[in-house]
Each structure stands twice: as structure tokens, then as C-alpha cells.
C-alpha positions as CSV (number, residue, x, y, z in Angstrom):
1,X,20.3,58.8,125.9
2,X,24.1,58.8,125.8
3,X,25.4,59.4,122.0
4,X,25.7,56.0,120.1
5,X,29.5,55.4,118.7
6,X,29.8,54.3,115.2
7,X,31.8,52.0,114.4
8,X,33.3,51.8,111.0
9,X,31.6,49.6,108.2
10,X,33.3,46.9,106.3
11,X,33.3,49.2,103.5
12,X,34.8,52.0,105.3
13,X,37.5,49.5,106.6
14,X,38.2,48.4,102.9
15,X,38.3,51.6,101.2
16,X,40.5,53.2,103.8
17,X,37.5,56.2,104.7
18,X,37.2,56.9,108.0
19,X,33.9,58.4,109.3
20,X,35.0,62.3,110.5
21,X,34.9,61.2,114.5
22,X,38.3,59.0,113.2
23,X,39.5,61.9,111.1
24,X,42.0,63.0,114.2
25,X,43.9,59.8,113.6
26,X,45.1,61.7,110.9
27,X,48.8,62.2,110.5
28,X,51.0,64.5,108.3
29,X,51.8,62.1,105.4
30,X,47.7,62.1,105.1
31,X,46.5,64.6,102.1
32,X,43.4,65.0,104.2
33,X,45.3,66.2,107.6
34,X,45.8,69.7,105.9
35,X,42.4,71.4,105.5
36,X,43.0,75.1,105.1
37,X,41.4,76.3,102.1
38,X,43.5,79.1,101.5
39,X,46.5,77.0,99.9
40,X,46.7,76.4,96.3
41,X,49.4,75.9,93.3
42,X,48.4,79.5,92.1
43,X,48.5,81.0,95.5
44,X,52.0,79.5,96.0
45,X,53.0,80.5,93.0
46,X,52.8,84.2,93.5
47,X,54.9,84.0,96.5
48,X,57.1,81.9,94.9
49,X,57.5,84.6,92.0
50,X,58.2,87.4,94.7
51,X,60.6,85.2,96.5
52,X,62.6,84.4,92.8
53,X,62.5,88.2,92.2
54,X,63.6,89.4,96.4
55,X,66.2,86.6,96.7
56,X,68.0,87.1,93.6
57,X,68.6,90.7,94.9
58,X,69.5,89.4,98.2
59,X,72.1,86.7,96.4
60,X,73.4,89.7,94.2
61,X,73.9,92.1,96.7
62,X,75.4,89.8,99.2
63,X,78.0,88.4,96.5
64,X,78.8,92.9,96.2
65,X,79.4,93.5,99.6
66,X,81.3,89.9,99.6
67,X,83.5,92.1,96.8
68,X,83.5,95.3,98.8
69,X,85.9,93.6,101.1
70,X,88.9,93.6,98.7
71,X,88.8,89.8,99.7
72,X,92.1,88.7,97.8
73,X,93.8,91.6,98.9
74,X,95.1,90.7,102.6
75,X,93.7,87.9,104.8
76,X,92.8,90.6,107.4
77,X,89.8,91.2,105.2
78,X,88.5,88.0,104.4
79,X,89.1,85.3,106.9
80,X,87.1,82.3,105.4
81,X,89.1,79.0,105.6
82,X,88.7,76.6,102.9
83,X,86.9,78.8,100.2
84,X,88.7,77.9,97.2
85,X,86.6,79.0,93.7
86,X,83.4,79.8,96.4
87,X,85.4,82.9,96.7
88,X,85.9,84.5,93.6
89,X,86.3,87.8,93.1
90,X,86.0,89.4,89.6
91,X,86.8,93.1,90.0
92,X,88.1,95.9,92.5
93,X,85.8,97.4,94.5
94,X,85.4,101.1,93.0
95,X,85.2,104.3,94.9
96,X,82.7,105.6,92.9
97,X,79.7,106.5,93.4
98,X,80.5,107.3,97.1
99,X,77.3,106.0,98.4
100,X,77.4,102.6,96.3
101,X,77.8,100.5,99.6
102,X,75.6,102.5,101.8
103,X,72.8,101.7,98.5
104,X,73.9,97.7,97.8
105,X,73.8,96.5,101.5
106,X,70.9,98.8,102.4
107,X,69.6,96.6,99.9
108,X,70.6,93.3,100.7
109,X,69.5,94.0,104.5
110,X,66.2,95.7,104.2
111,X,64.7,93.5,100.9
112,X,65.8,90.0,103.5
113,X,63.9,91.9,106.0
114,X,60.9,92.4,104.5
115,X,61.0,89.0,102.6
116,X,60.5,87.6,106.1
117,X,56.5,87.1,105.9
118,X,56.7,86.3,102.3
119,X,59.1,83.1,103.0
120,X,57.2,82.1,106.0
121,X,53.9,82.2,103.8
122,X,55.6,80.2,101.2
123,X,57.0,77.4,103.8
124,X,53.5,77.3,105.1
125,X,51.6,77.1,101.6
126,X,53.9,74.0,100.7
127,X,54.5,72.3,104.4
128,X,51.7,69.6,102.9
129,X,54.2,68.4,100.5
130,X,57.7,68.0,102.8
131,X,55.2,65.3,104.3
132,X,53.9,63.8,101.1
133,X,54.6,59.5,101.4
134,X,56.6,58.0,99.5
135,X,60.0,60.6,100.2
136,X,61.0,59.7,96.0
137,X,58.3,58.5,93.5
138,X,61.4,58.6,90.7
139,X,64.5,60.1,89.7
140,X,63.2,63.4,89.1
141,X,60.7,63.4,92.3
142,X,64.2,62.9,94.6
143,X,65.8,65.6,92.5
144,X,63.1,68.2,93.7
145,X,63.3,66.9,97.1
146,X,66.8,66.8,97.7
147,X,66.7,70.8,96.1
148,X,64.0,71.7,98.4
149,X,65.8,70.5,101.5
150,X,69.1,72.7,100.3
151,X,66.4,75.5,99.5
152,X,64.5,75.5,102.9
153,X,67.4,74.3,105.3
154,X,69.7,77.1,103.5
155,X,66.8,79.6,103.7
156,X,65.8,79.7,107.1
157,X,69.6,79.0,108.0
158,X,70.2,82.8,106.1
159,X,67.5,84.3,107.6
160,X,68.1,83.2,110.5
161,X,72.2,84.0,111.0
162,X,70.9,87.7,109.4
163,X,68.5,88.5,111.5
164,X,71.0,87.7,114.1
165,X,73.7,89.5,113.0
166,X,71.5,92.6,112.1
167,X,70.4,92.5,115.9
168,X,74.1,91.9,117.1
169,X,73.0,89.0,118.8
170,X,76.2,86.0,117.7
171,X,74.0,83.4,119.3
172,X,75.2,81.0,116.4
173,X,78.7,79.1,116.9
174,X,81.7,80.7,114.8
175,X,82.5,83.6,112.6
176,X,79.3,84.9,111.2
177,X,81.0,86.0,107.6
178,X,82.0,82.2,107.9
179,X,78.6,80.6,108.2
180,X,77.1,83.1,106.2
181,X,79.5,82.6,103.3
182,X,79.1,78.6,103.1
183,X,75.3,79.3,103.7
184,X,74.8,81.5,100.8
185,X,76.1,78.7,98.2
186,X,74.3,76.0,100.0
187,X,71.1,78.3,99.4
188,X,72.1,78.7,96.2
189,X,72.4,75.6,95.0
190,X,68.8,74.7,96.2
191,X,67.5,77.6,94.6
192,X,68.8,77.2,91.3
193,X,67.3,73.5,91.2
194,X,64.4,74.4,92.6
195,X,63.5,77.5,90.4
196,X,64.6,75.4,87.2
197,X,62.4,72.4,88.2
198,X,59.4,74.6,89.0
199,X,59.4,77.8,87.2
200,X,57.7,76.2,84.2
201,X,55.3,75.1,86.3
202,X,54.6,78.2,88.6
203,X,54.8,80.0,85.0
204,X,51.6,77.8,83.9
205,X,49.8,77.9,87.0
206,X,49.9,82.2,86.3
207,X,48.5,82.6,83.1
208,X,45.2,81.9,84.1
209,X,45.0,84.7,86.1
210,X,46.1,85.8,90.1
211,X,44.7,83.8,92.8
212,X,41.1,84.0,92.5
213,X,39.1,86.0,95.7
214,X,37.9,82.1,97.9
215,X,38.0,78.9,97.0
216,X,35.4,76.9,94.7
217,X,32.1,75.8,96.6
218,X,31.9,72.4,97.8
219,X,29.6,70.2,96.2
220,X,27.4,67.4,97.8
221,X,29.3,63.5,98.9
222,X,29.5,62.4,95.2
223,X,28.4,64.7,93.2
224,X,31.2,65.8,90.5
225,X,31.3,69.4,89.7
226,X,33.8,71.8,87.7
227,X,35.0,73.4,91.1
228,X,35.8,70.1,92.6
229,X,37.0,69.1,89.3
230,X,39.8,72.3,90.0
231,X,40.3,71.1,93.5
232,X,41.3,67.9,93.1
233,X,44.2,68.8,90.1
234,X,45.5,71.6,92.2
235,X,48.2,69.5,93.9
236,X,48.4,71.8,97.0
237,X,44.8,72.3,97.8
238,X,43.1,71.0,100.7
239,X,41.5,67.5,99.2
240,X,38.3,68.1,102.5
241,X,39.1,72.0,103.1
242,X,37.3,73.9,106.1
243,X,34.7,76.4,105.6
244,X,36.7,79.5,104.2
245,X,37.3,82.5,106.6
246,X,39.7,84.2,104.7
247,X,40.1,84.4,100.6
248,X,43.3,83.9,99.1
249,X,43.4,87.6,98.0
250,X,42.9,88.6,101.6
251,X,46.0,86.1,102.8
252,X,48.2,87.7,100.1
253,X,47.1,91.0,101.7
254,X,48.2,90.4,104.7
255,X,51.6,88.8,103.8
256,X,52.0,92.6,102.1
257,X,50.9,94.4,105.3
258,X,53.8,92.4,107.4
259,X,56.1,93.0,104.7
260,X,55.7,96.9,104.8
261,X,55.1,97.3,108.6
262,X,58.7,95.5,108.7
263,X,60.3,98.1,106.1
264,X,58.4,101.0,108.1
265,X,60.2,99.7,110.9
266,X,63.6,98.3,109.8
267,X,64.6,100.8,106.8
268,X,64.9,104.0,108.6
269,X,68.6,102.8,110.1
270,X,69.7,103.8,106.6
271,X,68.4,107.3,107.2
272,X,69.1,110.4,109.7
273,X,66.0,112.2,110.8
274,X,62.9,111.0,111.9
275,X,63.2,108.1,109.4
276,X,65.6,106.5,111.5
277,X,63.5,106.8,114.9
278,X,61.0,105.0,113.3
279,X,63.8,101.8,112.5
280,X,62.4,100.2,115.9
281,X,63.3,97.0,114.9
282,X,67.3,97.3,114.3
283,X,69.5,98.9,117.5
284,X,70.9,101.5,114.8
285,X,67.2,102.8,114.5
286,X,65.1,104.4,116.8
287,X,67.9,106.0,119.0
288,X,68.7,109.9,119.8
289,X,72.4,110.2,118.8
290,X,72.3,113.6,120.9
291,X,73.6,116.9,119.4
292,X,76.2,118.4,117.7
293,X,78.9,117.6,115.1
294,X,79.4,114.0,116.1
295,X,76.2,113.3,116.5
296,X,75.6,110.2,114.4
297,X,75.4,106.6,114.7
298,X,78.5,104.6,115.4
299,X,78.9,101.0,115.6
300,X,81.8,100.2,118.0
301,X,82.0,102.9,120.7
302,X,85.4,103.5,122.4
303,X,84.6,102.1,126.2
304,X,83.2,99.0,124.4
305,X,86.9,98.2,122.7
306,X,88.5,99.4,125.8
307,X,89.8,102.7,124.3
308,X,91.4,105.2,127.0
309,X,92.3,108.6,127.4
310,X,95.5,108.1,127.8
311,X,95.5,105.8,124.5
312,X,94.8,108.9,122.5
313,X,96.2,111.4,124.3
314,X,99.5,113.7,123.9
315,X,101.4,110.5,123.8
316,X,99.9,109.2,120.7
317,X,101.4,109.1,117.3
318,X,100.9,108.1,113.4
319,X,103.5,105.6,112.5
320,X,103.9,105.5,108.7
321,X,105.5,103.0,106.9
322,X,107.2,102.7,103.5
323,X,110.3,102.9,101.5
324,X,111.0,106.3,103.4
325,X,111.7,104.4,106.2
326,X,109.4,104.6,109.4
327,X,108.0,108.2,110.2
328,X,106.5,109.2,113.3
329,X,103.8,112.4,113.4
330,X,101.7,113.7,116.3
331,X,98.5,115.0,115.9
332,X,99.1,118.3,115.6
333,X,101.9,117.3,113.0
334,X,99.0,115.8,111.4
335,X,97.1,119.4,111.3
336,X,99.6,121.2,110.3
337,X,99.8,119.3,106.8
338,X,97.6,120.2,103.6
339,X,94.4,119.8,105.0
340,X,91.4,118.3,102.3
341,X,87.4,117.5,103.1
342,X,85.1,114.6,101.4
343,X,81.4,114.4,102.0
344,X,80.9,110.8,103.0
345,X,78.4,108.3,104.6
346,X,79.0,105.3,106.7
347,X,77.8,102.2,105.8
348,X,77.9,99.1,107.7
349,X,77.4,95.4,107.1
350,X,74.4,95.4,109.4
351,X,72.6,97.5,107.1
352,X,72.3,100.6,108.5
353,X,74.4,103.5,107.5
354,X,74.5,107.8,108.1
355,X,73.9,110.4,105.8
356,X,77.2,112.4,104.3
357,X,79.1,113.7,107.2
358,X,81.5,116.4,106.2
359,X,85.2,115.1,107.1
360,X,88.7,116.9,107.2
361,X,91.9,115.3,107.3
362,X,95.2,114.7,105.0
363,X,94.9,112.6,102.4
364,X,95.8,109.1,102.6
365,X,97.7,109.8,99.1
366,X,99.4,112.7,100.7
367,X,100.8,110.3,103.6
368,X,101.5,107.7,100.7
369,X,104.0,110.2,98.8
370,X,105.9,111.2,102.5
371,X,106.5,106.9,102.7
372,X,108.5,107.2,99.2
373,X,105.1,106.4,97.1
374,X,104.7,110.0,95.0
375,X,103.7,109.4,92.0
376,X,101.5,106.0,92.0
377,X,100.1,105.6,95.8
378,X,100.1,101.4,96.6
379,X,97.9,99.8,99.2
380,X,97.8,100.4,102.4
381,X,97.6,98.3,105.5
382,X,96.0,100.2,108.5
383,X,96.1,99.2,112.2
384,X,94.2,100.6,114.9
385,X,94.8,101.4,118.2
386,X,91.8,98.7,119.7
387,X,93.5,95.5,120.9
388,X,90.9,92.7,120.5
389,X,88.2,92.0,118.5
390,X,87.6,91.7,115.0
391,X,88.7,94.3,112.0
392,X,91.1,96.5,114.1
393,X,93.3,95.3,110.8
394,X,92.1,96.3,107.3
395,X,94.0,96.4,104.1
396,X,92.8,99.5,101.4
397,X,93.4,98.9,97.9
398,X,95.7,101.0,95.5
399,X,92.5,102.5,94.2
400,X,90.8,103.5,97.3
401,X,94.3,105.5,98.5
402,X,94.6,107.1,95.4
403,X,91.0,108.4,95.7
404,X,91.0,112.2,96.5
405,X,88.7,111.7,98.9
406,X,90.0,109.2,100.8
407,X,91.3,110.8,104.2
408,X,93.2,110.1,107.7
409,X,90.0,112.3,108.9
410,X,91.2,114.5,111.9
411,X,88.1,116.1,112.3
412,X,83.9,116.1,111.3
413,X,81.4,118.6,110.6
414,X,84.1,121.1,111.6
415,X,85.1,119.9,115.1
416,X,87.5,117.2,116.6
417,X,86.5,114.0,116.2
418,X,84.9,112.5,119.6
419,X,86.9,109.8,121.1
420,X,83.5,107.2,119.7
421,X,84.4,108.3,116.2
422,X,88.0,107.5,115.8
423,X,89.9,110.5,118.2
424,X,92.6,111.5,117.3
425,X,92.4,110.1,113.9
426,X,90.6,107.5,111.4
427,X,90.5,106.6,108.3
428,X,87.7,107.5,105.8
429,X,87.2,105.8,102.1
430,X,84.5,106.3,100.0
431,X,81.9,103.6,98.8
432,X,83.8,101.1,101.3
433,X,82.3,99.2,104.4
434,X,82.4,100.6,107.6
435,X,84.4,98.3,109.1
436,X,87.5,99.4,106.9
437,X,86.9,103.1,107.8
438,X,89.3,102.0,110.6
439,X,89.0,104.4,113.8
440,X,92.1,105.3,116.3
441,X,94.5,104.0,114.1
442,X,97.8,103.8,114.7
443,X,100.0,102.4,111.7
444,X,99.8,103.3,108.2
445,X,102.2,100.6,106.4
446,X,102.0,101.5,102.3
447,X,103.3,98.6,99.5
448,X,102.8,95.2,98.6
449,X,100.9,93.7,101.1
């Protein structure tokens, strides 16, 4: 006999139940539509914690490499419009240790990487609540979801532009120092209301314990129990979960196992070796740089900014510039000066940087004194050879030239530098952003800038 349908009773029609057949009818805004039973305040609130602890590092060591930049030195090196007191800057980036940016945005790269899993967990554990009916139940209520929206739109907008950025794909429209400058305080601002409106809270929900291995049993229609007494005051557990298949401790587990399988696979760009062949995930990583002396990662190679031969060849020279007047010196001319050597990295914004490469060169001091700066060396504008794209200008602060170790590098690991590292000169700074270790530069201008 075909299968009877049953039609809701009165009191199901007054009461608002709906026999489970009806339960599809279910949308969003209904407590009842989201079933899993692995969410839960407490299993939020872990990920919540490691998120507080990740993204404050992320925040910090963004706001450093903002201050690598020098950014109130020369427009060249910081081109966002409009910034006003979003761009302060409190200090001038030192030269010491040498491998301070290679270890800040190292950082700031790999911990956003590896926080990927752990803010998609976190989205997923709470998505219940972005459709919770009415939007504002008071004041407060509209508070925490105004600070959410900043916190998940400002997020996933980061992680996003990041990811992006890391993989050199500038799918997003504009400057990405741009967006991702305005982003960060957007974030911010969500985050700090959020975190002061729920840590309290997520502090509570922890003192009890880590989440607890599966979720309570379910009780018989009707009959209270203390399980379902826990249920229904945990605000973010399922009200009619499913049958568990995983335990909470098991979900956590595997939000750690994507977490390190995306640091096995992202970090190793910071790192020569087999290390960085392992970095399959980032195009600095996983790569044979071939052999030799000047075989190590570069970002921009010379074919790619249209860099010829006959660019660098015998017709190239140095053009200094200072109270000295405008001096002109050829490569060799270059050589023949007091020649000095600095063990130095290179770091980059994208996160990945070398190990110390062994560079020889004159000193930018040195060149400073033969402008008509001897005694106190002033900043430095540099401009390269490369005709188009972005930071073929940089500005070097006073600091930075007066830095022993800071060179117009001529050669590397004790042989010419190859036309993808700079030939016939470049400039090399320590603890400074790759991007302002100019290569096949052309103009050294020293003073007030």
C-alpha cells in the first residue's frame, strides 16, 4: 500500500512543530536548520582563543613591516592616498639585527597562512548566528553585530588580498599595499569590539574544561535530562543535532592537521635547502634555483622588467648626486674603490626570503662622503635602471647609509652579480625589505629628500 502522508495536527499547527517530513522547509533564520553536533560555545571558544592569540601577531607584524618602509620618508615608499593618523609611524626602522625583516614578515606571512583552517572553522562554528532573527534584540545585540560584520567582512577581505598577493596573483582592483592598508584597520576595528564584547564570555565558557570528546546523549521526546539541560544553554549547539560521527576533540584535530600540512608546505620559502622545496604552496618554494654563486631566489628577474644587455653594458654608469656636484663612475671605477663585504639575506613582502648571501661592494657611506657628505652620511634616494613598474624608486634612511654594511654590492658569493640580481650594481641594506635592496640602479642622489 502506498505510504500514508501525515498531515500536521492542530496542535502541531499551533505550536509551530513540524512533523520531520516538513523539517526541509526549514530555512537559515531557524535554530533547528543547523544540526551538526560538533558546534558548541566551548568548541568556538578554543578557536576563538587561537585566532585572538595568531591575529594579534599577524596585526603586529603587519603594522612592522608597514614601519620597515621608512613610510614618512619619501612618497616613493609609501603611496597610500588619504591615510592621515592611519599612518603613523613611531620610530625608524633599525638595521639591526640584520635578519629582523626576514624574521617579522616570515611571521606575519606564514602564522596568516596557517591560520587559514582555524578562521574557516571559526566562521563555520558561528555561521548559525549571522542568521539568528531578529538582526538587533537591543543596543548591545547591534553592537556585536555590526563588530562581527567589520570582523568577518575585514577577515576574509585580508586573507583573501594575502593569499593573493603571496601567490602574485593582483586579481583584486588597485594597489595591493592600498587595499591592504585600509583593510587592516577595518579588521581592526571589528576585532577589538568583538574580542572586548566576547572575551569574558569565551573566558567563562573555558574554565570548565576543553571541549569535551562528543556531545551529551539524547534523551527520549520530553524527557528532561542534565545533558539536554547543557544543550539547550549552549547558545551555539545544535537544538535537534544529528547522530555524532565525529567528536569535538577529533574536529579540533583536524583544524591542527590543515594548519601544519600548510606550514609544512608554505614555510620553507623562508629557507634555502630542502626546506624550501618542500614550500609547494608559494612560487618562491619548491623551485631549483640552479647552481653556483647566484644561485638564489629572486623576485623580479631582468627579462621580466625589460632589462637588456646593452642597458648594463660598457655604456653604463653610477650617477651620484650631492653637494659635490654630479659625479659619474663606471663599473670598473666602482671596483677600483675600497671594497667592503656584509653577510645579508633577502627578505620580501611576500614572505619568503634567502639565507645570508655574502656581498662585496663600496659602501653606500663611502659614496655619501665623495657627494660632499663625510662626516654624517644623509638619506639617499636610489633609482634603478627598470622603467616601469612599481619600486624602481626607493628612498634609504640616514641610518640605513650610515650602516657599515650597507653596500652598492658589485658582486655575490665572490663572483659578478648575474644580470637577475642587480648587474652591474645594486644596492644592499640590512634588516630592510627587499624591494628597497634596489637592483640595476642608476642614480644615487644623497640629502634632504
Amino acid at each position: 500500500m502506498p505510504e500514508r502522508r501525515r498531515i500536521p495536527s492542530l496542535p502541531d499547527r499551533l505550536t509551530g512543530r513540524l512533523p520531520d517530513r516538513l523539517t526541509a522547509l526549514r530555512t537559515p533564520a531557524d535554530p533547528g536548520f543547523w544540526r551538526s553536533p560538533v558546534r558548541g560555545a566551548r568548541f568556538t571558544a578554543v578557536l576563538g582563543l587561537v585566532l585572538l592569540a595568531g591575529l594579534t601577531l599577524v596585526f603586529v607584524t603587519g603594522l612592522l613591516s608597514y614601519a620597515a618602509y621608512n613610510p614618512d620618508l619619501d612618497p616613493v615608499n609609501d603611496k597610500t592616498p588619504g591615510k592621515g593618523w592611519l599612518g603613523f609611524y613611531l620610530f625608524a626602522w633599525p638595521t639591526g639585527p640584520h635578519w629582523l625583516y626576514r624574521l617579522t614578515q616570515g611571521l606575519h606571512v606564514t602564522v596568516g597562512i596557517v591560520l587559514v583552517p582555524v578562521l574557516l572553522a571559526k566562521l563555520w562554528s558561528v555561521i548559525p548566528r549571522l542568521f539568528a532573527l531578529p538582526p538587533a534584540r537591543s543596543v548591545g545585540h547591534a553592537l556585536e553585530r555590526i563588530s562581527l560584520l567589520l570582523l568577518v567582512g575585514g577577515a576574509l577581505f585580508q586573507f583573501i588580498t594575502g593569499l593573493l598577493n603571496i601567490q602574485l596573483d593582483y586579481l583584486f582592483p588597485g594597489s595591493f599595499y592600498t587595499l591592504h592598508f585600509y583593510g587592516a584597520w577595518v579588521f581592526l576595528a571589528g576585532f577589538v569590539a568583538h574580542v572586548a564584547l566576547k572575551l569574558p564570555q569565551a573566558v567563562r565558557v573555558l574554565r570548565s574544561g576543553i571541549p569535551r570528546g562528543e556531545p551529551g546523549p539524547r534523551a527520549a521526546p520530553g524527557t528532561p535530562t542534565e545533558a539536554d539541560t547543557t544543550t539547550e544553554a549552549d547558545p551555539l549547539a545544535a537544538p535537534d543535532p544529528l547522530p555524532a560521527t565525529l567528536s569535538r576533540r577529533g574536529a579540533l584535530a583536524m583544524v591542527g592537521a590543515g594548519s601544519l600540512l600548510l606550514l609544512i608546505t608554505s614555510a620553507g620559502r623562508s629557507f634555502d635547502g630542502p626546506l624550501r622545496r618542500l614550500a609547494l604552496l608559494t612560487p618562491r618554494g619548491g623551485t631549483e634555483q640552479g647552481t653556483g654563486p647566484n644561485a638564489f631566489q629572486v623576485n623580479k628577474t631582468a627579462a621580466a622588467v625589460r632589462i637588456t644587455p646593452a642597458d648594463t653594458g660598457e655604456r653604463w654608469r653610477l650617477t651620484v648626486r650631492g653637494p659635490a656636484g654630479e659625479l659619474r663612475f663606471s663599473r670598473a671605477e666602482l671596483l677600483a674603490m675600497e671594497q667592503h663585504s656584509a653577510a645579508l639575506p633577502i627578505a620580501c613582502v611576500e614572505g619568503w626570503s634567502t639565507s645570508d648571501q655574502l656581498w662585496r661592494g663600496v659602501r653606500l657611506s663611502d659614496l655619501a662622503a665623495l657627494a660632499g657628505y663625510p662626516d654624517s652620511p644623509p638619506d639617499v634616494f636610489v633609482e634603478s635602471l627598470q622603467r616601469s613598474g612599481s619600486f624602481r624608486k626607493a628612498a634609504l634612511r640616514d641610518n640605513q647609509v650610515r650602516d657599515g654594511r650597507s653596500l652598492l654590492a658589485l658582486e655575490v658569493n665572490g663572483a659578478p652579480l648575474s644580470p637577475d640580481h642587480g648587474y652591474p650594481a645594486r644596492i644592499i641594506v640590512p634588516a630592510a625589505p627587499g624591494v628597497l635592496n634596489t637592483k640595476w640602479v642608476e642614480t644615487l642622489t644623497f640629502g634632504e629628500l
